[in-house]
N, C-alpha and C positions, 0 to 999 in steps of 0.2 A: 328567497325573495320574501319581505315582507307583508305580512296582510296590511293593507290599508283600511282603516275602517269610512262605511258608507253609511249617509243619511239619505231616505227619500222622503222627498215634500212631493206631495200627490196621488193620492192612492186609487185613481179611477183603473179603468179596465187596464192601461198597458202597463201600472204595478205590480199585476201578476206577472208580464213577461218576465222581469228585472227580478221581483223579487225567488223567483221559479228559474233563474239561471246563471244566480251569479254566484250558487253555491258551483258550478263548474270551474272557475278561473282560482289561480291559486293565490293569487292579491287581492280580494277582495273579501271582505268580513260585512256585512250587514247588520247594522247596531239599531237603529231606529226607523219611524216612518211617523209621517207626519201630514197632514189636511189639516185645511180651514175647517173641517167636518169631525171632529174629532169619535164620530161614529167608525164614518167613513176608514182612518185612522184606527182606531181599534178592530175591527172587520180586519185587514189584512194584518194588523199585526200579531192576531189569535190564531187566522192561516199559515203564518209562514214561523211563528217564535222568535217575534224578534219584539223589540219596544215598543212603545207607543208613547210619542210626546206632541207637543207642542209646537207650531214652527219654531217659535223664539230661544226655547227648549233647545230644539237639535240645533239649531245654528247657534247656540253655546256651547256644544257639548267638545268637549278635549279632545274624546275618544271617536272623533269623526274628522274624518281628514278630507273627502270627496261629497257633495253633495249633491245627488240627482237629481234635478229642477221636469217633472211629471206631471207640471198642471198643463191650463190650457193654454194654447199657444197665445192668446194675446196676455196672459201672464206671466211669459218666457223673461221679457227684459225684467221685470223688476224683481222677479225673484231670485233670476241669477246675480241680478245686480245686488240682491240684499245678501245673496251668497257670500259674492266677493266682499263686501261690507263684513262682513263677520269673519275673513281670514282664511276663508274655505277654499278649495280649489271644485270647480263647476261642471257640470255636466247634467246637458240639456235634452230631453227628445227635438224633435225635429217641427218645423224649422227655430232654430234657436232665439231668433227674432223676427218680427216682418218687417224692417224695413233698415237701407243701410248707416242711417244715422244712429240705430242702437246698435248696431252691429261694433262700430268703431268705438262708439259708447265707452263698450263693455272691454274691447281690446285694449283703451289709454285705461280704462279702472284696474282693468288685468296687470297690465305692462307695472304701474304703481306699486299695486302688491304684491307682487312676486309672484302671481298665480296663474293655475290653469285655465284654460276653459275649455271643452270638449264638447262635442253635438254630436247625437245622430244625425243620419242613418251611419251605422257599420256594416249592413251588410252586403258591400264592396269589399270585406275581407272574408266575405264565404270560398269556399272552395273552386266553387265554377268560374266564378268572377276573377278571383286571383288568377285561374289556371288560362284564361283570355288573355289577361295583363299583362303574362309569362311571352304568350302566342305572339302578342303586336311589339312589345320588348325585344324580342328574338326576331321579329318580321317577317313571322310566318307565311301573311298574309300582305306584305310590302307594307305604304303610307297608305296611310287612312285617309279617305279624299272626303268622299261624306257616308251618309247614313239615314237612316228612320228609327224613331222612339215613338212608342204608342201605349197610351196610358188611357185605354178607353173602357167607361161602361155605365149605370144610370146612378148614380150617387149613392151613399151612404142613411138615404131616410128610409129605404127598404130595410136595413138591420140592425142601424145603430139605437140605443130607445133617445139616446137625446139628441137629432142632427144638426141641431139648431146653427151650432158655430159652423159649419161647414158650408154652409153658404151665407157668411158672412164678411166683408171685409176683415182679411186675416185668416178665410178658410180659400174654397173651391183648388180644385185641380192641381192648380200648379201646384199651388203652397203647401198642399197636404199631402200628394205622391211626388210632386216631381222631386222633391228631395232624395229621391230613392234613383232615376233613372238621369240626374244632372250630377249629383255628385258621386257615378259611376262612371259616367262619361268622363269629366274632368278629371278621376283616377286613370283612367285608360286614355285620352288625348289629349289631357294638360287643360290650360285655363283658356277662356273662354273671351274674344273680341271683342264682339258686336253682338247683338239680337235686332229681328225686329218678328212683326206678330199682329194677328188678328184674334179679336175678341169678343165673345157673344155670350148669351144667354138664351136658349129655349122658351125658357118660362116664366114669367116674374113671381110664380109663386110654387112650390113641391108639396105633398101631400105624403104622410108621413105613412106608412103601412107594416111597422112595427110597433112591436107591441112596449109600453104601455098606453103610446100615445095614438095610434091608427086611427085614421081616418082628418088628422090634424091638419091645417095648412100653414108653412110657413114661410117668410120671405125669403126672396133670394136678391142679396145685393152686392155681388159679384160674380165675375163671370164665370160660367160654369161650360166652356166649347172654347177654347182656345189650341189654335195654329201655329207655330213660332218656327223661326228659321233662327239656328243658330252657329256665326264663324269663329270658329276656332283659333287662336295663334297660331297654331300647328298650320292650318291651313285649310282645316275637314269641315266640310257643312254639313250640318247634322238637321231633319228636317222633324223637330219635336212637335208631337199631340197631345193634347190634353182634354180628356173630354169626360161629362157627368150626363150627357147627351144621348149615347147610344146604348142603343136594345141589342145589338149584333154587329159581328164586324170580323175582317179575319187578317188584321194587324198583328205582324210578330212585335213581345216585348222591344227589342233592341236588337238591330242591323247596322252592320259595319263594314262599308265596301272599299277594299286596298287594290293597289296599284298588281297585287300576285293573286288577290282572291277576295273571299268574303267573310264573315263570323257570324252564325246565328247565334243572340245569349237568350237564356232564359228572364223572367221578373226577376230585376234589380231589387223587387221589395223581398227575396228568401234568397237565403246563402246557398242552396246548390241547385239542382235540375239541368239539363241535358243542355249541354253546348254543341255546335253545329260548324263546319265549315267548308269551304269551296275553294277549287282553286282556280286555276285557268280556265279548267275544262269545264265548268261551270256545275258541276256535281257534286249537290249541296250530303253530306258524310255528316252521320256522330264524331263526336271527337274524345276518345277514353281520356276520363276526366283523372287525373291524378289524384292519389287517396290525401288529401288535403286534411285534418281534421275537422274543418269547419264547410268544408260538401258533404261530407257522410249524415244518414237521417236517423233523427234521434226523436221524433215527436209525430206522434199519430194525427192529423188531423181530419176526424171522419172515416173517413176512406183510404186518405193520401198519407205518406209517409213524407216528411220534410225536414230539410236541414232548418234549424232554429239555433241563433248563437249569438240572439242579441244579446248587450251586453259586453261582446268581444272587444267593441272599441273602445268601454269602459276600463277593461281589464288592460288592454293595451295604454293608457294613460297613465294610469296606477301603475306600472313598471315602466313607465317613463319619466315619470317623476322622481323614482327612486336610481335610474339609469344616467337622468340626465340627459334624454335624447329627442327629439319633437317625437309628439301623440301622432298616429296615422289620423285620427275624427280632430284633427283641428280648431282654433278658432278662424286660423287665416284661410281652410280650407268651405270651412261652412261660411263665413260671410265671404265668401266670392257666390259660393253658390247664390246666398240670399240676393247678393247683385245681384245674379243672371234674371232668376227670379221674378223677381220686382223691376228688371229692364225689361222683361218681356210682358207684364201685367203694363208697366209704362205703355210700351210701344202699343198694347192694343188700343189705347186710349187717346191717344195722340198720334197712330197713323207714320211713326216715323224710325229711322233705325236708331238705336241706343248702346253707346258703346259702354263697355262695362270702365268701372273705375278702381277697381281692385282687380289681383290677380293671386295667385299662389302655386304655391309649385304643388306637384304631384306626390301626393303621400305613399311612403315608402314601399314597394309590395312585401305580401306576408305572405314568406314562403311555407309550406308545411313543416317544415323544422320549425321555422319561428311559433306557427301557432300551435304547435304542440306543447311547446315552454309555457304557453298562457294559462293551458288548462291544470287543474288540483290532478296529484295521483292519483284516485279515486274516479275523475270524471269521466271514464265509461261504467263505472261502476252506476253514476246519477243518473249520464245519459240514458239508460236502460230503463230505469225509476221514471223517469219523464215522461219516457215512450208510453208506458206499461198505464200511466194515472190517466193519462188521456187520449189511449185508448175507446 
């Protein structure tokens, strides 16, 4: 399989992820990196040994075939769109757009040039999540009728130094985690109806208590407590939370209740941790997770040991390209998501149910044969190195 060479335009905090994981996959080469900060930009490119250009720069460059679009989300459309404009094939963090008329945007610019587009989240191809997909595929646990998703806790101005966009039209709750527990759902129940939903705010202003700005106040102009009910084509109602509102709570990640039994999963936002399930008799069991490559833990964090493999659905497109096969992180898969999205941010605001206008199908599962194929020779050899640095 051939390397594909990678450019990143953005080099804030989750440049570190990408650029600290993509020496695991064995299609992937990393050639340049790129900010409007050209500091910024040189800072991780003396970190990881790779270049340092210019946006204009790497979206000229021959020797870049993929380009990671790592600014901030309301930067998402036009950068991926200056991608596309320059011949690139695209691949966005999450959400890839805010709202569905860039989404399509970006699919008639794709459709044109012959290119890709890709988005986070991937990690719907960790190990535990797949090893679920496997369970409800097979019918372990019968049809899935409904469910609970809880994405609860007090926002991002406790640790991030700059929270500002997160409670900003374009930030809060949904926009910024649900991408992780909607387009997990939609790999596991298919695409999504209807929504509707209720929406609030606590506070119309936060007060920031990291450092360097503590003691700060900032606005908050979207909703930060959002409710949603969501029906499924399949048939399942799934009853999502979204909150920046709560101090405590004892909400599992994601519940999934079938016609034979139950599924406890772990946070949709890390590729592995303990799956759970029940059957008849209503006695909720571990469930021995299959050695997956992408559930096993390769990254110290703290305390905690954790599966980390972003990037996988990067790597997964990059051999799709050259395979000729659909990407599992889509674009038709993430703009359904951004529907759902943006139908449930709708529905708070108008009070009424909102039926989605896109759909897509379910992206491929990824058995452990497949994602062992993804990773370089070498990648327990990094994995280890990974572990060991951040320690």
């Amino acid at each position: 399989m051939k390397k594909l060479g990678i450019g990143i335009i953005g080099c804030g905090n989750i440049s570190t992820t990408y650029l600290g994981l993509a020496p695991l996959f064995r299609s992937l080469s990393v050639k340049a990196v790129a900010d409007v900060s050209m500091a910024a930009a040189q800072k991780r490119a003396a970190e990881y040994g790779v270049e340092v250009a210019s946006v204009d720069d790497l979206l000229a460059r021959k020797d870049i075939d993929i380009v990671i679009n790592l600014t901030v989300p309301a930067a998402h459309y036009d950068v991926t769109k200056s991608i596309l404009e320059a011949g690139k094939h695209a691949y966005s963090e999450k959400p890839y757009v805010l709202t569905l008329a860039e989404g399509k945007a970006l699919r008639t610019l794709a459709a044109k040039k012959g290119l890709r587009v890709g988005s986070a989240p991937d990690t719907f191809l960790g190990g535990t999540h797949q090893m679920a997909r496997a369970m409800l595929d097979s019918g372990k646990v019968g049809t899935i009728t409904a469910g609970t998703c809880a994405i609860m806790g007090h926002g991002m101005e406790h640790w991030h130094p700059n929270p500002d966009f997160f409670f900003l039209p374009g930030g809060g709750p949904v926009l910024d985690m649900g991408p992780y527990y909607i387009t997990n759902l939609v790999q596991l129940l298919g695409p999504v109806e209807r929504v509707a939903a209720l929406a609030t705010s606590a506070t119309p202003t936060r007060t920031i208590s990291s450092q360097p700005r503590a003691g700060e106040d900032i606005p908050v102009k979207t909703p930060t407590n959002i409710h949603a009910l969501l029906h499924f084509v399949s048939g399942a109602t799934i009853n999502f939370s979204a909150s920046w509102d709560v101090w405590a709570h004892r909400h599992g990640h994601m519940e999934l209740y079938g016609t034979e039994g139950a599924l406890f999963l772990p946070d949709p936002n890390f590729f592995g941790g303990t799956l759970e399930r029940a059957g008849r008799d209503g006695k909720i069991k571990p469930v021995p997770v299959w050695k997956h490559p992408f559930g096993q833990d390769n990254q110290k964090h703290g305390t905690r040991l954790l599966a980390n493999y972003r990037t996988a659905g990067l790597a997964d497109m990059a051999e799709a390209i050259q395979d000729g096969r659909p990407h599992r992180c889509s674009l038709e898969l993430a703009t359904h998501v951004v529907d759902i999205m943006t139908g449930i941010l709708r529905s708070g605001e108008t009070s009424s149910f909102v039926k989605m206008t896109t759909g897509c199908e379910r992206p491929a599962a990824l058995s452990p044969a497949e994602a062992r194929k993804l990773l370089a020779k070498d990648a327990d050899a990094l994995k280890a190195g990974s572990a060991a640095r951040r320690s």
